[in-house]
N, CA and C atoms as a LAMMPS dump frame, in Angstrom:
ITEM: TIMESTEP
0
ITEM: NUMBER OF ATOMS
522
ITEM: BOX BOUNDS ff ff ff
-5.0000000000000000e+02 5.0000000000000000e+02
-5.0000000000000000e+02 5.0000000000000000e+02
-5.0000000000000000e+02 5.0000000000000000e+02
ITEM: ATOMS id mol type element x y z
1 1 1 N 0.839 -1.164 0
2 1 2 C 0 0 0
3 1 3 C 0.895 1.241 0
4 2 1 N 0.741 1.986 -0.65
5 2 2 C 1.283 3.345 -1.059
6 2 3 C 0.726 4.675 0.12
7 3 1 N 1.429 5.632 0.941
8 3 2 C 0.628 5.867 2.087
9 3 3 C 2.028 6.962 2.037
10 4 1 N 0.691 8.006 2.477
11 4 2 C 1.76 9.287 2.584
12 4 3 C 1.001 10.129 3.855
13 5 1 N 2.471 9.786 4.505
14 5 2 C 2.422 10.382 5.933
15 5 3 C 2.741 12.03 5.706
16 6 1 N 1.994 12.59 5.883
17 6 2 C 1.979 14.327 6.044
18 6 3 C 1.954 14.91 7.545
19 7 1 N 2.715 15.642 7.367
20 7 2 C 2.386 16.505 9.177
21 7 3 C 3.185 18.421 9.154
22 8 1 N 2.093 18.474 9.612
23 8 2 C 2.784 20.028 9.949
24 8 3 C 2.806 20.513 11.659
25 9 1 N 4.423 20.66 11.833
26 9 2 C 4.885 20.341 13.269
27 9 3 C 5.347 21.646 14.107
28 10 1 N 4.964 22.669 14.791
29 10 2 C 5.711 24.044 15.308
30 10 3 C 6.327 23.603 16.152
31 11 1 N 6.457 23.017 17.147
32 11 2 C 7.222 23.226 18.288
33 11 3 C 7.56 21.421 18.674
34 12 1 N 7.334 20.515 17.532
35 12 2 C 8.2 19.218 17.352
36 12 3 C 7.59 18.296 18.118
37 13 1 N 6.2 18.539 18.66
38 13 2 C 5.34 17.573 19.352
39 13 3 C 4.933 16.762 18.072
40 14 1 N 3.618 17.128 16.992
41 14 2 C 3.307 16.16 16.323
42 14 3 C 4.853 15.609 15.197
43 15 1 N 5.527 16.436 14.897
44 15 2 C 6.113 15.683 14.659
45 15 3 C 6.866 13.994 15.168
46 16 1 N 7.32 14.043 16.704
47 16 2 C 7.062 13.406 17.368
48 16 3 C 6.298 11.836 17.367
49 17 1 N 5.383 12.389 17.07
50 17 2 C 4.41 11.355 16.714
51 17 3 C 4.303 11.073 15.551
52 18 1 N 4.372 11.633 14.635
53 18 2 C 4.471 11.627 12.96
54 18 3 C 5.544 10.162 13.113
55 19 1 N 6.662 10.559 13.505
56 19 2 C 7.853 9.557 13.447
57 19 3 C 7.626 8.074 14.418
58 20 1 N 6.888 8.411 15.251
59 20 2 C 6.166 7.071 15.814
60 20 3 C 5.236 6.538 14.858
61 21 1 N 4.828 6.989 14.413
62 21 2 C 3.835 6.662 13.234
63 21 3 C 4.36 5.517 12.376
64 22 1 N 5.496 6.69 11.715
65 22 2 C 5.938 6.396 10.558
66 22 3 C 7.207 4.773 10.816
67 23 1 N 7.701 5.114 11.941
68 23 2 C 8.553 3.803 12.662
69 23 3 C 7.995 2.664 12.18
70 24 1 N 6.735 2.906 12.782
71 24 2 C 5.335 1.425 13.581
72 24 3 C 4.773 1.051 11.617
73 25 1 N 5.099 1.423 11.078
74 25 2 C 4.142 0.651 10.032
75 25 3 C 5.101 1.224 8.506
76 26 1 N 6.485 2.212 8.088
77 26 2 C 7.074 1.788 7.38
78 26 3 C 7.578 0.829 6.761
79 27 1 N 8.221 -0.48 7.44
80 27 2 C 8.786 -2.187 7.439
81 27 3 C 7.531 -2.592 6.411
82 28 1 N 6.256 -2.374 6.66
83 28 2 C 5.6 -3.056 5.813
84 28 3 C 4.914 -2.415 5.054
85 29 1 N 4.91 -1.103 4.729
86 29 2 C 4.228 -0.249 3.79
87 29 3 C 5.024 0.536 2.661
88 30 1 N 4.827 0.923 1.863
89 30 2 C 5.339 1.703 1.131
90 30 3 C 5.005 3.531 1.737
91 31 1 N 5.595 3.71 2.761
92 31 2 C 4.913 5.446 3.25
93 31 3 C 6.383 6.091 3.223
94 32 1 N 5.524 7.546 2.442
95 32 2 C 6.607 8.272 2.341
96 32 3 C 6.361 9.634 3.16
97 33 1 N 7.148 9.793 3.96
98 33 2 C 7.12 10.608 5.102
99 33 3 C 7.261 11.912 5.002
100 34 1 N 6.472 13.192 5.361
101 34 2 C 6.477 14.457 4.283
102 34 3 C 6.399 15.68 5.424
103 35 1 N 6.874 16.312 5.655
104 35 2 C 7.011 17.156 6.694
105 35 3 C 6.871 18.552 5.664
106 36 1 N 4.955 19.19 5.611
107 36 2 C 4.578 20.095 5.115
108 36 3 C 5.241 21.465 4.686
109 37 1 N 6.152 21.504 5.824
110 37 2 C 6.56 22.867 5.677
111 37 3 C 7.662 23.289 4.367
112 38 1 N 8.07 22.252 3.738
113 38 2 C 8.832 22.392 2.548
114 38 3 C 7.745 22.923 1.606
115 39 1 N 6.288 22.443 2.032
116 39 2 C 5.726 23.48 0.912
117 39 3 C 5.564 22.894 -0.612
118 40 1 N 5.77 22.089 -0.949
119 40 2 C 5.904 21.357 -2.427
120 40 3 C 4.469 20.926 -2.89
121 41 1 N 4.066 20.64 -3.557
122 41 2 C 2.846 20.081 -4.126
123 41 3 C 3.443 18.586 -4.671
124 42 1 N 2.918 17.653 -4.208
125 42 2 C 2.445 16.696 -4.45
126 42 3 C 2.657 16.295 -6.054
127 43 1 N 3.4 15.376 -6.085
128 43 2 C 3.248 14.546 -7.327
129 43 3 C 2.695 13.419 -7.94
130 44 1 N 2.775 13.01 -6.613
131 44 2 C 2.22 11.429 -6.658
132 44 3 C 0.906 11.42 -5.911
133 45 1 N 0.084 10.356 -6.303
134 45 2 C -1.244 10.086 -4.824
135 45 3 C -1.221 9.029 -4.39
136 46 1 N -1.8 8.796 -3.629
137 46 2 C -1.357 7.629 -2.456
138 46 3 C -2.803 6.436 -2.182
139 47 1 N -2.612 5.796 -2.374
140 47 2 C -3.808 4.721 -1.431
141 47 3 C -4.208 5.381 -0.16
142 48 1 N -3.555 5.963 0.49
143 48 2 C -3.782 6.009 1.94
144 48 3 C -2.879 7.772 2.29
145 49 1 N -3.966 8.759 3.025
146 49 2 C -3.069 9.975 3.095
147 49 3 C -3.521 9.711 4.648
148 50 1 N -2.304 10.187 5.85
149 50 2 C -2.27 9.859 6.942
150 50 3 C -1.749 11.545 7.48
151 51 1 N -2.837 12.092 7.646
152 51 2 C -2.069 13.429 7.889
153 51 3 C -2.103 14.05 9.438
154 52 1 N -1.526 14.831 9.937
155 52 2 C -1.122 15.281 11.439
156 52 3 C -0.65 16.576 11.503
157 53 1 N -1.096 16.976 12.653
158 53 2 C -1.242 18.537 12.929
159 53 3 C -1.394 19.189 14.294
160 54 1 N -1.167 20.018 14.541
161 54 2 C -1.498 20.842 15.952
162 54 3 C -2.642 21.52 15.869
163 55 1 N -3.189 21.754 16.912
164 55 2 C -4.409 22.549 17.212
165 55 3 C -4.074 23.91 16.859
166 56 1 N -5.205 24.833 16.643
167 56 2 C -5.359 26.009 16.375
168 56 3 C -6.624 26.587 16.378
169 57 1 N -7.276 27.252 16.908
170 57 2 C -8.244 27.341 17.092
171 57 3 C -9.105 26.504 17.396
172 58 1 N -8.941 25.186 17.414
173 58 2 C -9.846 23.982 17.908
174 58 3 C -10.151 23.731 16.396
175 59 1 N -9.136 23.515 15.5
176 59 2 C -8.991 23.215 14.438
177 59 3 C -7.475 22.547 14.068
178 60 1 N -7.653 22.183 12.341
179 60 2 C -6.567 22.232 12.272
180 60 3 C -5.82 23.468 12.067
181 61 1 N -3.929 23.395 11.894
182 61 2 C -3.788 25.057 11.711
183 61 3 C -3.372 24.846 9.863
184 62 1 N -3.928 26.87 10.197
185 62 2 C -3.712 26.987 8.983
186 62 3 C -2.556 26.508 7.845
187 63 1 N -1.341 25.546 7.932
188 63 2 C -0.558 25.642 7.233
189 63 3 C -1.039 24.134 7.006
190 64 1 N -1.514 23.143 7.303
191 64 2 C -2.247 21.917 7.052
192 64 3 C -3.279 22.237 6.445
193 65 1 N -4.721 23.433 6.493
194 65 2 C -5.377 23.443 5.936
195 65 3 C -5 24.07 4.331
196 66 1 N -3.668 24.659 4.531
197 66 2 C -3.159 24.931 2.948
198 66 3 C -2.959 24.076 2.198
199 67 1 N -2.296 23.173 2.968
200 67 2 C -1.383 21.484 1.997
201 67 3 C -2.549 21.096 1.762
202 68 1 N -3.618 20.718 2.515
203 68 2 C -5.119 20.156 1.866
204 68 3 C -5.29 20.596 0.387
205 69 1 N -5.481 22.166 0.685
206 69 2 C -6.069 22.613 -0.054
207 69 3 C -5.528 22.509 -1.459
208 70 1 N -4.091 23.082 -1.336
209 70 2 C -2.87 22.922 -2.652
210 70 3 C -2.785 21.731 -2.972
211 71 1 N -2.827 20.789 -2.157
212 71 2 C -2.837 19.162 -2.615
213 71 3 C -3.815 18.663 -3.567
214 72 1 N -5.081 19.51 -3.588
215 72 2 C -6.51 18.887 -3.782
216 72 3 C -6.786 17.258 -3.043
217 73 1 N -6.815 17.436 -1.707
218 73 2 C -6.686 15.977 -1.031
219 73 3 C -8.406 15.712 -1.121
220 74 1 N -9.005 15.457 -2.261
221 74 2 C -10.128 14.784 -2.66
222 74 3 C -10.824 13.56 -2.032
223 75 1 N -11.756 13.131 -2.095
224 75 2 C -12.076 11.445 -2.283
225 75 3 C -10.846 10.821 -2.12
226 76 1 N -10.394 10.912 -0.646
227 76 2 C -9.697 9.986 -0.26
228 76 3 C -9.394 9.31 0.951
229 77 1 N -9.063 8.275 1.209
230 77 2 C -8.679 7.227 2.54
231 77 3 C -7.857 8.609 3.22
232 78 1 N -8.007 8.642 4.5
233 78 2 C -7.399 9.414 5.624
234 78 3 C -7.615 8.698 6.821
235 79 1 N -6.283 8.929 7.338
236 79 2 C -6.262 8.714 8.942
237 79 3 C -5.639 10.1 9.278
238 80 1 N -6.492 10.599 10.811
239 80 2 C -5.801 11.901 10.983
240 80 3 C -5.788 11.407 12.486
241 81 1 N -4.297 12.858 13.01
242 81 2 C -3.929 12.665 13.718
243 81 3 C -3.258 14.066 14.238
244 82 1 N -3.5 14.598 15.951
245 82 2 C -3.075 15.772 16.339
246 82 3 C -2.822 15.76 17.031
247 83 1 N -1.606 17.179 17.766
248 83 2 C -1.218 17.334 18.863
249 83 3 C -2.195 18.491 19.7
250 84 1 N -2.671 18.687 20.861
251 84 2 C -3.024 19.219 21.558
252 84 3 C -2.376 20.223 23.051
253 85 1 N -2.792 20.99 23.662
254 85 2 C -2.154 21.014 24.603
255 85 3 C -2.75 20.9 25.548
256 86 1 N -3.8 20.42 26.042
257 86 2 C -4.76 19.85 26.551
258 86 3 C -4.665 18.405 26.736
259 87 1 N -4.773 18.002 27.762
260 87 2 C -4.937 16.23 27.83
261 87 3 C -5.994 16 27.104
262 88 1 N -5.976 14.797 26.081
263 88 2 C -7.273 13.782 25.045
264 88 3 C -8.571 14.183 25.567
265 89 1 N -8.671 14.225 27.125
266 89 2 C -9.952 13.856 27.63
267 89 3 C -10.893 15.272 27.579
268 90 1 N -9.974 16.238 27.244
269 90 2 C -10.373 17.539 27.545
270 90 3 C -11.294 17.938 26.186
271 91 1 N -12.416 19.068 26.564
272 91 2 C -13.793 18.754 25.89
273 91 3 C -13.041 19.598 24.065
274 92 1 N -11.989 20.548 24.6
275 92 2 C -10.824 21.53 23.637
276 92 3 C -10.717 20.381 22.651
277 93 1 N -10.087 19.142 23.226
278 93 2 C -9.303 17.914 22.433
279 93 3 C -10.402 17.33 21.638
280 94 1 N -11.32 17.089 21.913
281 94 2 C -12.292 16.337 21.149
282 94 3 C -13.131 17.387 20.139
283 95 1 N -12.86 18.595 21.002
284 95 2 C -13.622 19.711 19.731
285 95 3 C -12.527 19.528 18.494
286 96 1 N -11.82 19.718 18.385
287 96 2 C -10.409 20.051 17.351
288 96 3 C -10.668 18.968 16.617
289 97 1 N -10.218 17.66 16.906
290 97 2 C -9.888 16.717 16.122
291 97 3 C -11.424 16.585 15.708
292 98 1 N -12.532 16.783 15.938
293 98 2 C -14.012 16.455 15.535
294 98 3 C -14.07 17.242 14.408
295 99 1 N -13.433 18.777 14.675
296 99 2 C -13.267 19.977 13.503
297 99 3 C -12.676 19.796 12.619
298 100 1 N -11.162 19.037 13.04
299 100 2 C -10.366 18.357 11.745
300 100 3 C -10.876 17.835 10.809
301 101 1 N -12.041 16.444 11.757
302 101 2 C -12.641 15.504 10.819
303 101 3 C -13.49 15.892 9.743
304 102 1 N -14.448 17.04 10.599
305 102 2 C -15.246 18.037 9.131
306 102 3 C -14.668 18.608 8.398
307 103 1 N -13.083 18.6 8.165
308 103 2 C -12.912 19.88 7.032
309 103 3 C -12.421 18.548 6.153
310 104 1 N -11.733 17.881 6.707
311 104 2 C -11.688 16.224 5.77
312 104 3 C -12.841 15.986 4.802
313 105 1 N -13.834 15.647 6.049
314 105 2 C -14.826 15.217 5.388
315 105 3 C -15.616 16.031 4.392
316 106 1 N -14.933 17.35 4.609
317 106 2 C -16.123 18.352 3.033
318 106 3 C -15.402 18.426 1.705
319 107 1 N -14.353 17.93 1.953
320 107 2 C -13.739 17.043 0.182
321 107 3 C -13.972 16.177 -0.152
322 108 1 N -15.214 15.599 0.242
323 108 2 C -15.706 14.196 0.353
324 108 3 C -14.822 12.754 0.724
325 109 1 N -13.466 13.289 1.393
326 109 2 C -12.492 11.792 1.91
327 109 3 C -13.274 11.44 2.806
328 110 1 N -12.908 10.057 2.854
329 110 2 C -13.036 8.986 4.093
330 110 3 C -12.018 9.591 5.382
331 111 1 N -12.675 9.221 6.096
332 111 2 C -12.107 9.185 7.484
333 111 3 C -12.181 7.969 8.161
334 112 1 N -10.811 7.484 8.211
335 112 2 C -11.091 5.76 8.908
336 112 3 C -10.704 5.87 10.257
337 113 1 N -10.077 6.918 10.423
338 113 2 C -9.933 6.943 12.384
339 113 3 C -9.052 8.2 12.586
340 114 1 N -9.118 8.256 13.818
341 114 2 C -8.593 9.608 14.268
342 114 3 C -8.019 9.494 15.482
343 115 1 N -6.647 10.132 15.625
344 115 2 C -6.272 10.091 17.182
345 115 3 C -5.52 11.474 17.758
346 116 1 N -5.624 11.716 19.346
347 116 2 C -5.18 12.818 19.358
348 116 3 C -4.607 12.655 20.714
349 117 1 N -3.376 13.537 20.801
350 117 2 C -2.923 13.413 22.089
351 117 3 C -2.538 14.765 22.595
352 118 1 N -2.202 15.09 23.969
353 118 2 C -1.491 15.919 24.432
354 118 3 C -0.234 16.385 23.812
355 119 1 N 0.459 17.942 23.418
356 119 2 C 1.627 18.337 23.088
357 119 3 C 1.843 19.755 24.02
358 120 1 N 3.143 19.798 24.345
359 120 2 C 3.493 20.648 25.463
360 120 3 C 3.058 22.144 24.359
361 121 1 N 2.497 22.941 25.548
362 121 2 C 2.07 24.429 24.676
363 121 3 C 3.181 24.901 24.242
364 122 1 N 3.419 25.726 23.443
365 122 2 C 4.334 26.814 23.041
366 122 3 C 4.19 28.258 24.031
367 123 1 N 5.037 28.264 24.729
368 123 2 C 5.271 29.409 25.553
369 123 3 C 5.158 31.065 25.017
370 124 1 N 4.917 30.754 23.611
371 124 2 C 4.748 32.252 23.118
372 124 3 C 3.019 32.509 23.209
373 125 1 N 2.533 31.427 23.422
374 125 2 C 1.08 31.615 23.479
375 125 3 C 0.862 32.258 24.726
376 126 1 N 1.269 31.683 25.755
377 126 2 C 1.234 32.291 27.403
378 126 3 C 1.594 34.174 26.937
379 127 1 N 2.246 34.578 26.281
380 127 2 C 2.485 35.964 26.253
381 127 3 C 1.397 36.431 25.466
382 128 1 N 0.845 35.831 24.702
383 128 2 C -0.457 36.288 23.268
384 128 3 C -1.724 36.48 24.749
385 129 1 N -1.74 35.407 25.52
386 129 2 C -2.972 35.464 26.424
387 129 3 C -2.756 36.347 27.358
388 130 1 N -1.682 36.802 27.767
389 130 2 C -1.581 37.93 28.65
390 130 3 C -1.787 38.925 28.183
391 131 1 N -1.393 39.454 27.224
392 131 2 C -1.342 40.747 26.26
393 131 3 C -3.29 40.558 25.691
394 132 1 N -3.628 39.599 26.021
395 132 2 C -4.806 40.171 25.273
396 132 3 C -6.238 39.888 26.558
397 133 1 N -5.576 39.216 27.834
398 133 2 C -6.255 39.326 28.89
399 133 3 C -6.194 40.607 29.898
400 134 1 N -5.016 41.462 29.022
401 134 2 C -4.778 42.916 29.486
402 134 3 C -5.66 43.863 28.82
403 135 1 N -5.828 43.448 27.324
404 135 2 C -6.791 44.063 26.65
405 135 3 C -7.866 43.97 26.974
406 136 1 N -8.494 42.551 27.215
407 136 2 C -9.817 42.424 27.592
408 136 3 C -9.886 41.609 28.613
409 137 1 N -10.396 42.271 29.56
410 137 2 C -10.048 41.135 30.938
411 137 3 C -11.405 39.89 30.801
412 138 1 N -12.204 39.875 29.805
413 138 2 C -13.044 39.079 29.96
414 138 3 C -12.865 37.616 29.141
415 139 1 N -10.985 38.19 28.548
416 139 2 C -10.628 37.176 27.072
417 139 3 C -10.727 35.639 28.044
418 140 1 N -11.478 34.95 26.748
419 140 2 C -11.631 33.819 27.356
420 140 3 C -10.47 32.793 27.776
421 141 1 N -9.515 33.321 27.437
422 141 2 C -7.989 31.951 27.839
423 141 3 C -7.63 32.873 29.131
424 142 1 N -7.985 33.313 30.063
425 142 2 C -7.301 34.772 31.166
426 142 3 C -6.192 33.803 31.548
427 143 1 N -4.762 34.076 31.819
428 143 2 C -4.104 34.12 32.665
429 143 3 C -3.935 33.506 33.894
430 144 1 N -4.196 32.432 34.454
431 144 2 C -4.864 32.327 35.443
432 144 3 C -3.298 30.956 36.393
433 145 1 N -4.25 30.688 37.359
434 145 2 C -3.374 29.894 38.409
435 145 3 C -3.582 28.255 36.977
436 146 1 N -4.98 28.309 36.784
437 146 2 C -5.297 27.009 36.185
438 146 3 C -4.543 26.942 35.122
439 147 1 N -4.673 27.896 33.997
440 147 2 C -4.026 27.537 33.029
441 147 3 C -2.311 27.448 33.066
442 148 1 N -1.551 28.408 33.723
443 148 2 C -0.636 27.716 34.273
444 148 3 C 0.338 26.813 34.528
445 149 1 N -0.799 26.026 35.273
446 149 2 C -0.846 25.349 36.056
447 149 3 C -0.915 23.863 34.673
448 150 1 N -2.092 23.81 34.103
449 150 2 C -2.151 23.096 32.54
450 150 3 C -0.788 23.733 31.971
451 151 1 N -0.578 24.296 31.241
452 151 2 C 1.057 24.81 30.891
453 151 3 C 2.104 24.06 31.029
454 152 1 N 2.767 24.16 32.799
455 152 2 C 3.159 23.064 33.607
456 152 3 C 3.23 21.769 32.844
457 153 1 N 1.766 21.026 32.946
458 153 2 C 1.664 19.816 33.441
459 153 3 C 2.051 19.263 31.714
460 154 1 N 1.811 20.293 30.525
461 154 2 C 2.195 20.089 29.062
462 154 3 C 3.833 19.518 29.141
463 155 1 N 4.2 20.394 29.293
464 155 2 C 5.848 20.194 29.443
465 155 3 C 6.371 18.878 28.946
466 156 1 N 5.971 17.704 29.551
467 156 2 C 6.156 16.956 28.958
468 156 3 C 5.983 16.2 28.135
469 157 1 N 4.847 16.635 27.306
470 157 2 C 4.593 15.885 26.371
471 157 3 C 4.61 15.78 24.971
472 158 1 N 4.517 15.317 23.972
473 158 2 C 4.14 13.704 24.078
474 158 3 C 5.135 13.02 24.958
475 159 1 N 4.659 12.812 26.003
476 159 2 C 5.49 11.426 26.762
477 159 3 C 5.324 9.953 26.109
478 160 1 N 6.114 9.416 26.888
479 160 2 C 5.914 7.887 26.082
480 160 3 C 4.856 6.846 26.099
481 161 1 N 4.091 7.83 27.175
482 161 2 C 2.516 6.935 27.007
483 161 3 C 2.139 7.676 25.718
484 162 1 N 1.928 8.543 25.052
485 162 2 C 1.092 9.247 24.253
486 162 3 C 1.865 8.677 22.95
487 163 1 N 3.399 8.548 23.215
488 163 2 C 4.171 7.338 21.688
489 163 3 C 3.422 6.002 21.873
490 164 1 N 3.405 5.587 23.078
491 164 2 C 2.623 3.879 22.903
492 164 3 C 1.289 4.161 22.448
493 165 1 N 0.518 4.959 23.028
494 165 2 C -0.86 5.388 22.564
495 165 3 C -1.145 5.318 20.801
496 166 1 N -0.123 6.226 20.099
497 166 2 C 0.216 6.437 18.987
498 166 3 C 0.305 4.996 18.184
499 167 1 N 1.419 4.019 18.966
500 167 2 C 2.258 3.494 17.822
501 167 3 C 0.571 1.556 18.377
502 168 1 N 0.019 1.828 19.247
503 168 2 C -0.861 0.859 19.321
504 168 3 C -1.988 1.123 18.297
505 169 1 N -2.373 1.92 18.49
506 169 2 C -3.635 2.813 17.406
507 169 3 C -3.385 2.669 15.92
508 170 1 N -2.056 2.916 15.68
509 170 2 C -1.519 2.734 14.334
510 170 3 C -1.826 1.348 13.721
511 171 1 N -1.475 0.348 14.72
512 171 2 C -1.166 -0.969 14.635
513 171 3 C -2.725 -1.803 14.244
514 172 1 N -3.183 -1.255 14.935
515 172 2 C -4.939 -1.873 14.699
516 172 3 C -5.675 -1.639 13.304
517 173 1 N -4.689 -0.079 12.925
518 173 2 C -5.63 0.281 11.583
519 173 3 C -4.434 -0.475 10.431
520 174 1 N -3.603 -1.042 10.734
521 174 2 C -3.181 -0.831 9.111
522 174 3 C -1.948 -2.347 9.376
């Protein structure tokens, strides 16, 4: 099977996982491993597009929804897959990757599964939420002991539960 692993990675969490991915089921696939930000269009198409991304707005971010778009990723097999900074269980985590799945799904691809894990925040965000919880003290991310405190507890991740998480999930679909 012909299978093209895509991911667009800021701060080296989904990548991370991209490469757990790509470890757990290269040996027996033909996947060619594509790290978005080179920006290229697509030459070839694939049996299988396996793409991965960070949150952004409780979406995917915009530089994945470009490669979609420039790709024309049509009527096709997808497995998707994201980093968060939020633990899985959190209502943020399940909004995003649910949002992912609709922008998939309005090119009419398949969606055969989806997984998402925790990725440590980017610390430039903590300064975007201050600067704009100064602006508006009512901004909904405020500053706070909690978030923080979530911040913190990111740090480490993807840990190696969230690689086993990854590289088991992989294993079932393909």
């Amino acid at each position: 099977m012909k299978i093209l692993l895509a991911y667009s990675s800021k701060t080296k969490n989904t990548k991370k996982v991209a490469l757990e991915i790509y470890n757990t089921i290269n040996e027996d696939n033909n996947v060619t491993l594509f790290d978005i930000k080179k920006g290229k269009i697509l030459k070839d198409t694939y049996d299988l597009y396996i793409l991965g991304c960070w949150v952004d707005k409780a979406t995917a971010n915009k530089n994945m929804v470009r490669f979609i778009e420039n790709n024309k990723i049509e009527n096709k097999k997808t497995i998707l897959f994201m980093t968060c900074g939020v633990p899985k269980e959190h209502e943020h985590a399940k909004e995003s990757i649910d949002n992912f799945k609709k922008l998939i799904e309005e090119n009419s691809n398949e969606v055969l599964s989806t997984f998402i894990c925790q990725g440590k925040i980017d610390p430039k965000i903590i300064l975007v939420f201050k600067f704009l919880t100064w602006r508006n003290p009512d901004f909904i991310h405020k500053v706070d002991d909690e978030l923080l405190k979530m911040v913190e507890d990111s740090k480490t991740h993807p840990d190696s539960q969230d690689l086993h998480d990854a590289r088991e999930w992989i294993k079932t679909l393909l």
